[in-house]
N, C-alpha and C positions, 0 to 999 in steps of 0.2 A: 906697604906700598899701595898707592890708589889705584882704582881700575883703571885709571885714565894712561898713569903713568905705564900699566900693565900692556895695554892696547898700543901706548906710543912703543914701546921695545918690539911689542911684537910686530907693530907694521916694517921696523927696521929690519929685524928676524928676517919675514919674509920677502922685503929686496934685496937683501944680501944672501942668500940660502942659494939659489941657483949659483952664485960663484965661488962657492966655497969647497967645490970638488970632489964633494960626498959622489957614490956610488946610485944612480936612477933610484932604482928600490928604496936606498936609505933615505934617499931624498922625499921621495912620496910618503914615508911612512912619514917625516917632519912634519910636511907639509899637512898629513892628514892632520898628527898630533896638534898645531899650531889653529887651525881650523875651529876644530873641538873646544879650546883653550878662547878664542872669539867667539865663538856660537854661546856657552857655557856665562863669558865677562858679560855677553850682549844681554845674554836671559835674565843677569844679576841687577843690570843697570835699569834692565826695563821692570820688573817688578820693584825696584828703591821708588822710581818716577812714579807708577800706582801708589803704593805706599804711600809717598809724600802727596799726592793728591795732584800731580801734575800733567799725569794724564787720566782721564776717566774711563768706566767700562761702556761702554757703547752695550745696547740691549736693543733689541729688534722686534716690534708687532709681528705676530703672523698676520700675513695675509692684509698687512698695510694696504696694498693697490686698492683695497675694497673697499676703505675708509671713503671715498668721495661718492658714492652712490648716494641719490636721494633720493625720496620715496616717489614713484610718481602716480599720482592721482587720475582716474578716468576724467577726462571732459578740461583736464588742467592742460595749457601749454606748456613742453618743453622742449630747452634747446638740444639739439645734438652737435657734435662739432661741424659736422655736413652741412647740416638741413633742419629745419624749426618740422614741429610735426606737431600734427592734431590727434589724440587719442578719442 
């Protein structure tokens, strides 16, 4: 059975669960079970999507913000977002 089909019963599961006259307790304990059982199909389909290259891993510069600095020279003008200034 495909995870799809997996996820389409369990969404059924869980709108019909509350009518089904189970016991609060027993009921929570499904509900956590059911939970688990999504989080677990979710983690499966999102690593097949890496795997097949459909989504990428995103990677992070430290300290990115500091990329735009540019060197500033004595006697050179530069702008600031303000105000132009003379060194």
């Amino acid at each position: 059975m495909s995870k799809i089909k997996i996820i389409l019963i369990l969404g059924i599961w869980v709108a019909i669960l509350p009518y089904l006259g189970f016991p609060y307790s027993f009921k929570n304990i499904l509900f956590s079970i059911t939970g688990l059982v999504f989080i677990s199909i979710g983690y499966l389909l999102y690593r097949e999507q890496i795997i097949e290259g459909k989504i990428e891993k995103k990677t992070f510069d430290n300290f990115s913000e500091n990329n735009n600095f540019e060197e500033i020279k004595i006697g050179k003008e530069y702008t600031n977002e303000d105000n132009k200034e003379q060194i």
